[in-house]
Rosetta silent file (secondary structure, phi, psi, omega in degrees, C-alpha in Angstrom):
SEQUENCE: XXXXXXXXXXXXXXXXXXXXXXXXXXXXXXXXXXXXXXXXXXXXXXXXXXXXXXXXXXXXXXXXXXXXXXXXXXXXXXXXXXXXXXXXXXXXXXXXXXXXXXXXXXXXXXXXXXXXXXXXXXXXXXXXXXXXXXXXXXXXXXXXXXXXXX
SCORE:     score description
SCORE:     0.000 S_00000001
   1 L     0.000  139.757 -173.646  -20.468  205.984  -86.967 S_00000001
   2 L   -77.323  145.321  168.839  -19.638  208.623  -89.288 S_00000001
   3 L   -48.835  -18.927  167.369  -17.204  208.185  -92.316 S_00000001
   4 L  -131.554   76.372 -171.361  -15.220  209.906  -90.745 S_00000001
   5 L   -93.366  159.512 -176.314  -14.774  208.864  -87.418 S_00000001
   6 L   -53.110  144.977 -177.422  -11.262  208.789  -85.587 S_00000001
   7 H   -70.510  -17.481 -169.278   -9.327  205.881  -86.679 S_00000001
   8 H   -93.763   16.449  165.244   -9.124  204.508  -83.213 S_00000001
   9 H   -95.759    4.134 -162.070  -12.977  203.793  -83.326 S_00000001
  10 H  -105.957  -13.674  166.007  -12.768  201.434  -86.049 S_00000001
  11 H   -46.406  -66.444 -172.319  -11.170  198.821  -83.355 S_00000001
  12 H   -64.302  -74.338 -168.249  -14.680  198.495  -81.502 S_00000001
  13 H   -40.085  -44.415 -168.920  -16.972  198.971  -84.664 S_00000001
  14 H   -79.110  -59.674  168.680  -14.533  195.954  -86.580 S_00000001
  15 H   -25.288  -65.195 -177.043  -14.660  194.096  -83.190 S_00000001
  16 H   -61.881  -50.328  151.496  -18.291  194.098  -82.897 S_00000001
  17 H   -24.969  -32.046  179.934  -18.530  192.908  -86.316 S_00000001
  18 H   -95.632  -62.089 -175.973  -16.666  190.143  -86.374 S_00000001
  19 L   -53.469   -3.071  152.551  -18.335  188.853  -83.094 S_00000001
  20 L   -86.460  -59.126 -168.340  -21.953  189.325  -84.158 S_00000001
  21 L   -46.580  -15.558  154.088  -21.897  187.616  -87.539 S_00000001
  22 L   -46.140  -57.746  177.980  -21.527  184.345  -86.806 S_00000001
  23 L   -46.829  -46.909 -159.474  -24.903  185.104  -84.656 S_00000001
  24 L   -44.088  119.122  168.794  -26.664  187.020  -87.479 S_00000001
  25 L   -45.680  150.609  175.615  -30.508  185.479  -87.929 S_00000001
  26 L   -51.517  148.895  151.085  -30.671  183.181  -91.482 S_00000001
  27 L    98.955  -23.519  160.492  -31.053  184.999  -94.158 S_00000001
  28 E   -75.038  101.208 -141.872  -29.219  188.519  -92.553 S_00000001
  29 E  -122.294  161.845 -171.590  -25.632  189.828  -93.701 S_00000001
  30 E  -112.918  129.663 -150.765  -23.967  192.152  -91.724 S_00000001
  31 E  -158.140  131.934  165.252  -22.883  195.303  -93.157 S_00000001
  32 L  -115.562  -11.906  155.174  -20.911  198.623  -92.771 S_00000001
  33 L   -52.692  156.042 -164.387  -21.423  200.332  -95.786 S_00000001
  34 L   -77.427  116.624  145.328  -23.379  203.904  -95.641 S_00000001
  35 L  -109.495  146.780  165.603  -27.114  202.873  -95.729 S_00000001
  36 E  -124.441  153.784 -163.487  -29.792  205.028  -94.768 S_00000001
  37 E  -128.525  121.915 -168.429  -32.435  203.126  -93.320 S_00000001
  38 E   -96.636  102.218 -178.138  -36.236  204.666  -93.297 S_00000001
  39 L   -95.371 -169.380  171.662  -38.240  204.335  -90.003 S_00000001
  40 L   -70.650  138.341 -178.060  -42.066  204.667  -88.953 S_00000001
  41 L    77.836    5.133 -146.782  -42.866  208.324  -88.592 S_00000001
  42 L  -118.342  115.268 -154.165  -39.661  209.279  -89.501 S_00000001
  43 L  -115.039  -24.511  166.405  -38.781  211.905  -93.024 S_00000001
  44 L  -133.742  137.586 -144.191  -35.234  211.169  -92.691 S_00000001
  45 L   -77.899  146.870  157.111  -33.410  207.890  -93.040 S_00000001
  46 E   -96.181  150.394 -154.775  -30.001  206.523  -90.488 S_00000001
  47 L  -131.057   69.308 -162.359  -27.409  205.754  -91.595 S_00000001
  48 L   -61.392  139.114 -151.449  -26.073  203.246  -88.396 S_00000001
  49 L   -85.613  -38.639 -174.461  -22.313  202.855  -88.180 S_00000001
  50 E  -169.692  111.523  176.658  -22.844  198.878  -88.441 S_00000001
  51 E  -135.787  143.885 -161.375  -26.025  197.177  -89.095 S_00000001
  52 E  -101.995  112.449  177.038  -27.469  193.581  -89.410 S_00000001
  53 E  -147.010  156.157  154.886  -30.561  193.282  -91.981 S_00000001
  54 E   -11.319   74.082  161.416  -33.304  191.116  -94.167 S_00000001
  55 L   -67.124   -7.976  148.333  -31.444  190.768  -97.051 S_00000001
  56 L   -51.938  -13.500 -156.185  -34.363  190.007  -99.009 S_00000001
  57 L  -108.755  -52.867  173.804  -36.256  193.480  -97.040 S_00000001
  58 L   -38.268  -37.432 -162.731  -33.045  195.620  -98.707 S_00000001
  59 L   -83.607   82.704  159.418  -33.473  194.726 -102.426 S_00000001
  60 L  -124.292  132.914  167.948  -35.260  197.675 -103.145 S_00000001
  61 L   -62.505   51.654 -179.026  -34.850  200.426 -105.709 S_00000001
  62 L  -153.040  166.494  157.007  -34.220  203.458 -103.648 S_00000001
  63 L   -55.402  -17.948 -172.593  -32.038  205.215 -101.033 S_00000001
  64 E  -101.748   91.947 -172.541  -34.296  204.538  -98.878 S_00000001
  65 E   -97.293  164.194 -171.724  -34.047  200.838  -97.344 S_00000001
  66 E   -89.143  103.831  170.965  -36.930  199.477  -94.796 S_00000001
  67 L   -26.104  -37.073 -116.874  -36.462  199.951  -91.498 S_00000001
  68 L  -122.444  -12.424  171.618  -38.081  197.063  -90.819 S_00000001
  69 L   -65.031  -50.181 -162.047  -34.982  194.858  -92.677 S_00000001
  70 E   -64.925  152.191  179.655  -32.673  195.512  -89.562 S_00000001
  71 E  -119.258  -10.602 -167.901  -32.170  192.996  -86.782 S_00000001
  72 E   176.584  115.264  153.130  -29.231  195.246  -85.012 S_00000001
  73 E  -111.746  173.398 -159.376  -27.353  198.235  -85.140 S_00000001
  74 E  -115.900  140.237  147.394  -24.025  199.379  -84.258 S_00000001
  75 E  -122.863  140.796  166.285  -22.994  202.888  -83.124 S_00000001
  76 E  -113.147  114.611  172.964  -19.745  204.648  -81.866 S_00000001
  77 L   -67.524  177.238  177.171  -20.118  207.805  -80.483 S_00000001
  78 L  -179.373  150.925 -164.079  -18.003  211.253  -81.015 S_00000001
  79 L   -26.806  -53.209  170.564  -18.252  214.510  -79.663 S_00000001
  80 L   -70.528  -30.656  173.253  -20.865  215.641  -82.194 S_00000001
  81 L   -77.304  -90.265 -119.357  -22.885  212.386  -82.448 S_00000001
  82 L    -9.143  -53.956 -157.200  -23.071  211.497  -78.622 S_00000001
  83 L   -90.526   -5.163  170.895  -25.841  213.150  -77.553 S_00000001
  84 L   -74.075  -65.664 -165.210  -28.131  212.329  -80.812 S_00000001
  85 L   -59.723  -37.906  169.784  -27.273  208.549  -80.484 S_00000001
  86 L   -53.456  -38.763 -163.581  -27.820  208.719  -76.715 S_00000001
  87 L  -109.927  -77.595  177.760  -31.623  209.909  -77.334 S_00000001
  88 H   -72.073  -64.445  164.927  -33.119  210.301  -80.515 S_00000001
  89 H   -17.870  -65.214 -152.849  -31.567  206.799  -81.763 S_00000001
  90 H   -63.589  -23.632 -162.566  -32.396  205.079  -78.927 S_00000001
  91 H   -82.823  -56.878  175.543  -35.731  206.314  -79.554 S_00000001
  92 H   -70.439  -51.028  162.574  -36.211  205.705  -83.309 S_00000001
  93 H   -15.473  -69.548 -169.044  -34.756  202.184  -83.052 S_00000001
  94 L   -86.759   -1.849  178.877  -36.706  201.273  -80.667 S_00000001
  95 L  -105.211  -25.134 -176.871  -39.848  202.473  -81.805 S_00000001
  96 L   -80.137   -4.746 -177.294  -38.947  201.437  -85.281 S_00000001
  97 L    95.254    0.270 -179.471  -38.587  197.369  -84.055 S_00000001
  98 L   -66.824  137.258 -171.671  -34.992  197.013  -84.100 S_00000001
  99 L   -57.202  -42.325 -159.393  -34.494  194.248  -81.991 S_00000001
 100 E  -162.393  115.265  171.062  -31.070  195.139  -80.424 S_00000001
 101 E  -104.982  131.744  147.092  -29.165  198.630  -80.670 S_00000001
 102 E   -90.280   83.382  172.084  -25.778  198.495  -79.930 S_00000001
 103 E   -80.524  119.475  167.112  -23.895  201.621  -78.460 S_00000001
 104 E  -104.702  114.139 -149.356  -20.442  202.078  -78.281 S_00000001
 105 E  -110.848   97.571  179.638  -19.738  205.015  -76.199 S_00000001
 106 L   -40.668  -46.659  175.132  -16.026  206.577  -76.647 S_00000001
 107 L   -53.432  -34.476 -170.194  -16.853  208.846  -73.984 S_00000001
 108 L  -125.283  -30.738  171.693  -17.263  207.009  -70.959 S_00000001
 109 L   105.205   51.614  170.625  -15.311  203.573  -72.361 S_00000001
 110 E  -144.229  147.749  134.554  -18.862  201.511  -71.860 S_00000001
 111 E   -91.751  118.539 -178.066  -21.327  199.557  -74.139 S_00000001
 112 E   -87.290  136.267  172.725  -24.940  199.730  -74.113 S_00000001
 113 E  -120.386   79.820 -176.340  -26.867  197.058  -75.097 S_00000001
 114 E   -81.319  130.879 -116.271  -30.514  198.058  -76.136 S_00000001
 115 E   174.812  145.489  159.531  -33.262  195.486  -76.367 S_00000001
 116 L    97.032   62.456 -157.160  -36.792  194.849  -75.924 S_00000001
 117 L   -78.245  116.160  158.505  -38.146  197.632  -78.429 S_00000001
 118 L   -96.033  155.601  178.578  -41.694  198.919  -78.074 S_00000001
 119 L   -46.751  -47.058 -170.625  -43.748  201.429  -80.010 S_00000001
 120 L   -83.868    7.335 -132.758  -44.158  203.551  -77.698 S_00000001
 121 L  -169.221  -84.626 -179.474  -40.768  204.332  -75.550 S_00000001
 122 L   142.737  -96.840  176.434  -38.141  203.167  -78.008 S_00000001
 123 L  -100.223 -171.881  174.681  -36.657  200.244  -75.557 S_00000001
 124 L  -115.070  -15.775 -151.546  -37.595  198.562  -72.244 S_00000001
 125 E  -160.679  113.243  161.160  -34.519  197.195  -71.225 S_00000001
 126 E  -156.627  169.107 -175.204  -30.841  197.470  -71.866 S_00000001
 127 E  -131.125  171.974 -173.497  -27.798  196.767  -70.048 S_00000001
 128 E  -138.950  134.883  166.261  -23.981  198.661  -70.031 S_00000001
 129 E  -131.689  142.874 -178.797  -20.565  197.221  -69.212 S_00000001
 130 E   -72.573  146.022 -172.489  -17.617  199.217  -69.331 S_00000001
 131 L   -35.146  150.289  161.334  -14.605  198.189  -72.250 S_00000001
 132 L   120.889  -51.257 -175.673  -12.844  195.410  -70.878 S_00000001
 133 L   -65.379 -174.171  170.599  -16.150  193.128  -69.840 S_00000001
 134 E  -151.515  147.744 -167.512  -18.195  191.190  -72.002 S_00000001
 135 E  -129.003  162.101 -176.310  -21.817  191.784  -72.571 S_00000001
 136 E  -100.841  124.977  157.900  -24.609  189.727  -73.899 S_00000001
 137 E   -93.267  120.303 -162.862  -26.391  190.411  -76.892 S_00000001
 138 L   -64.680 -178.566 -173.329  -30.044  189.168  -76.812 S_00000001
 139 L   -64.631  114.423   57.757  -32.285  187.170  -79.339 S_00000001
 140 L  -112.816   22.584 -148.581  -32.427  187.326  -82.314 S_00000001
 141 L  -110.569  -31.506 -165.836  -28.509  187.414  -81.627 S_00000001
 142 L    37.184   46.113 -159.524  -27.955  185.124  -78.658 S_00000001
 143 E  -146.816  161.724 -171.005  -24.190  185.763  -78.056 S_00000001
 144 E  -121.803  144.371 -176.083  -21.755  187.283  -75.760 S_00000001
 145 E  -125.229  128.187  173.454  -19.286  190.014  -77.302 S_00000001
 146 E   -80.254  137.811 -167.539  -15.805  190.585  -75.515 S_00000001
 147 L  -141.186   12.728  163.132  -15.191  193.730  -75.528 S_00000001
 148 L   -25.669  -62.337 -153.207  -11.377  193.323  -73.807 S_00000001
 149 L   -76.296   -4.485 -152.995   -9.875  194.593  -77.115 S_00000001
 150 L  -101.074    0.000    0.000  -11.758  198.183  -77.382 S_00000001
Protein backbone atom coordinates (compact mmCIF):
# COMPACT_ATOMS: atom_id res chain seq x y z
CA UNK A 1 0.00 0.00 0.00
CA UNK A 2 1.46 3.20 -0.83
CA UNK A 3 1.67 6.21 1.64
CA UNK A 4 -0.49 7.55 -0.07
CA UNK A 5 -3.24 5.46 -0.75
CA UNK A 6 -7.00 6.71 -0.72
CA UNK A 7 -8.20 7.04 2.73
CA UNK A 8 -10.93 4.55 2.20
CA UNK A 9 -8.22 1.73 1.88
CA UNK A 10 -6.98 2.13 5.25
CA UNK A 11 -10.42 0.32 6.48
CA UNK A 12 -9.22 -3.15 4.96
CA UNK A 13 -5.36 -2.66 5.56
CA UNK A 14 -6.38 -1.60 9.63
CA UNK A 15 -8.91 -4.52 9.46
CA UNK A 16 -6.51 -7.05 8.40
CA UNK A 17 -4.26 -5.95 11.03
CA UNK A 18 -6.07 -6.15 13.82
CA UNK A 19 -7.32 -9.71 12.85
CA UNK A 20 -3.93 -11.24 12.08
CA UNK A 21 -2.01 -10.24 15.19
CA UNK A 22 -3.38 -12.12 17.64
CA UNK A 23 -2.26 -15.10 15.10
CA UNK A 24 1.25 -13.69 14.47
CA UNK A 25 4.02 -16.75 15.01
CA UNK A 26 6.10 -16.11 18.64
CA UNK A 27 8.51 -13.94 18.37
CA UNK A 28 6.77 -11.78 15.10
CA UNK A 29 5.22 -8.13 15.48
CA UNK A 30 3.13 -6.91 12.98
CA UNK A 31 3.90 -3.77 11.35
CA UNK A 32 2.85 -0.96 8.89
CA UNK A 33 5.56 1.26 8.84
CA UNK A 34 7.53 1.78 5.31
CA UNK A 35 10.07 -1.15 5.28
CA UNK A 36 11.75 -2.29 2.34
CA UNK A 37 12.31 -5.80 2.54
CA UNK A 38 15.31 -7.48 0.30
CA UNK A 39 14.47 -10.77 -1.56
CA UNK A 40 16.57 -13.66 -3.32
CA UNK A 41 17.58 -12.47 -6.74
CA UNK A 42 16.07 -9.38 -6.28
CA UNK A 43 18.30 -5.50 -6.49
CA UNK A 44 15.39 -3.76 -5.16
CA UNK A 45 13.71 -4.09 -1.80
CA UNK A 46 9.30 -3.99 -1.08
CA UNK A 47 8.04 -2.10 0.75
CA UNK A 48 4.47 -4.30 1.58
CA UNK A 49 1.55 -2.18 2.74
CA UNK A 50 1.37 -4.46 6.04
CA UNK A 51 3.77 -7.06 6.99
CA UNK A 52 4.35 -9.72 9.77
CA UNK A 53 8.24 -10.48 10.52
CA UNK A 54 11.27 -12.20 12.72
CA UNK A 55 11.81 -9.58 14.91
CA UNK A 56 15.08 -10.81 15.79
CA UNK A 57 15.76 -11.30 11.45
CA UNK A 58 14.97 -7.17 11.30
CA UNK A 59 17.61 -5.88 13.79
CA UNK A 60 19.93 -5.10 11.25
CA UNK A 61 21.87 -1.99 10.33
CA UNK A 62 20.60 -1.12 6.95
CA UNK A 63 17.60 -0.21 4.73
CA UNK A 64 17.65 -3.22 3.66
CA UNK A 65 15.75 -5.84 6.04
CA UNK A 66 15.85 -9.83 5.18
CA UNK A 67 13.38 -11.09 3.27
CA UNK A 68 13.55 -14.03 4.93
CA UNK A 69 12.17 -12.15 8.46
CA UNK A 70 8.54 -12.01 6.94
CA UNK A 71 5.84 -14.53 7.78
CA UNK A 72 2.97 -12.41 5.76
CA UNK A 73 2.26 -9.55 3.81
CA UNK A 74 -0.50 -7.26 3.25
CA UNK A 75 -1.35 -5.38 0.03
CA UNK A 76 -4.20 -3.03 -1.24
CA UNK A 77 -4.27 -2.38 -4.65
CA UNK A 78 -4.79 1.10 -6.72
CA UNK A 79 -4.91 1.90 -10.16
CA UNK A 80 -1.13 2.18 -10.50
CA UNK A 81 -0.11 -0.70 -8.17
CA UNK A 82 -2.72 -3.39 -9.38
CA UNK A 83 -1.14 -4.91 -11.98
CA UNK A 84 2.54 -5.04 -10.25
CA UNK A 85 1.00 -6.65 -7.05
CA UNK A 86 -1.11 -8.98 -9.20
CA UNK A 87 2.25 -10.50 -10.84
CA UNK A 88 5.53 -9.52 -9.96
CA UNK A 89 4.61 -9.66 -6.04
CA UNK A 90 2.97 -12.66 -6.22
CA UNK A 91 6.02 -13.84 -7.77
CA UNK A 92 8.77 -12.41 -5.52
CA UNK A 93 6.90 -13.45 -2.36
CA UNK A 94 6.52 -16.50 -3.27
CA UNK A 95 9.76 -17.29 -4.49
CA UNK A 96 11.26 -15.34 -1.68
CA UNK A 97 9.42 -17.91 1.18
CA UNK A 98 6.81 -15.73 2.40
CA UNK A 99 4.52 -18.01 3.78
CA UNK A 100 1.18 -16.18 3.11
CA UNK A 101 0.63 -12.97 0.81
CA UNK A 102 -2.32 -11.25 1.40
CA UNK A 103 -4.08 -9.19 -1.46
CA UNK A 104 -6.58 -6.80 -1.06
CA UNK A 105 -7.94 -5.94 -4.36
CA UNK A 106 -10.01 -2.46 -4.51
CA UNK A 107 -10.78 -3.27 -7.92
CA UNK A 108 -12.87 -6.16 -8.00
CA UNK A 109 -13.96 -5.92 -3.96
CA UNK A 110 -12.14 -9.59 -3.38
CA UNK A 111 -9.20 -10.97 -1.25
CA UNK A 112 -6.60 -13.25 -2.31
CA UNK A 113 -5.06 -15.36 -0.08
CA UNK A 114 -1.56 -16.64 -1.30
CA UNK A 115 0.09 -19.65 0.26
CA UNK A 116 2.20 -22.53 -0.31
CA UNK A 117 5.37 -20.58 -1.72
CA UNK A 118 7.92 -22.41 -3.85
CA UNK A 119 11.16 -21.37 -5.49
CA UNK A 120 10.29 -21.79 -8.50
CA UNK A 121 6.56 -20.35 -9.37
CA UNK A 122 6.12 -17.90 -6.53
CA UNK A 123 2.86 -19.81 -4.94
CA UNK A 124 0.99 -23.12 -5.43
CA UNK A 125 -2.15 -22.40 -4.03
CA UNK A 126 -4.30 -19.51 -3.02
CA UNK A 127 -7.84 -18.89 -2.58
CA UNK A 128 -10.23 -15.42 -3.20
CA UNK A 129 -13.50 -14.40 -1.56
CA UNK A 130 -15.16 -11.37 -2.42
CA UNK A 131 -15.55 -8.35 0.63
CA UNK A 132 -18.25 -9.41 2.70
CA UNK A 133 -17.00 -13.33 3.26
CA UNK A 134 -14.44 -14.49 5.43
CA UNK A 135 -11.36 -16.22 4.31
CA UNK A 136 -8.84 -18.39 5.99
CA UNK A 137 -5.43 -17.55 6.46
CA UNK A 138 -3.10 -20.62 6.54
CA UNK A 139 -0.16 -21.74 8.89
CA UNK A 140 1.97 -20.12 10.21
CA UNK A 141 -1.29 -17.90 10.77
CA UNK A 142 -4.11 -20.37 11.34
CA UNK A 143 -7.09 -17.91 11.45
CA UNK A 144 -10.09 -16.79 9.65
CA UNK A 145 -10.32 -12.90 8.77
CA UNK A 146 -13.91 -11.32 8.28
CA UNK A 147 -13.75 -9.26 5.82
CA UNK A 148 -17.72 -7.94 6.26
CA UNK A 149 -16.33 -4.48 7.22
CA UNK A 150 -14.14 -3.68 3.90
Amino acid sequence: MSPWSQGRYLRAMRSLERQVRPHAPEGHEVGTEPCLFRFPAQERGYGPGLHVADEALVDVESIFLPGEAVSLVGEVTSSSTRAFDLTDKVDVYGRGGVPVYVLIDMAVKAVTVYHDPTPDRGYRAHTQVKFGDKVRIPAPFDCEVDTAAW
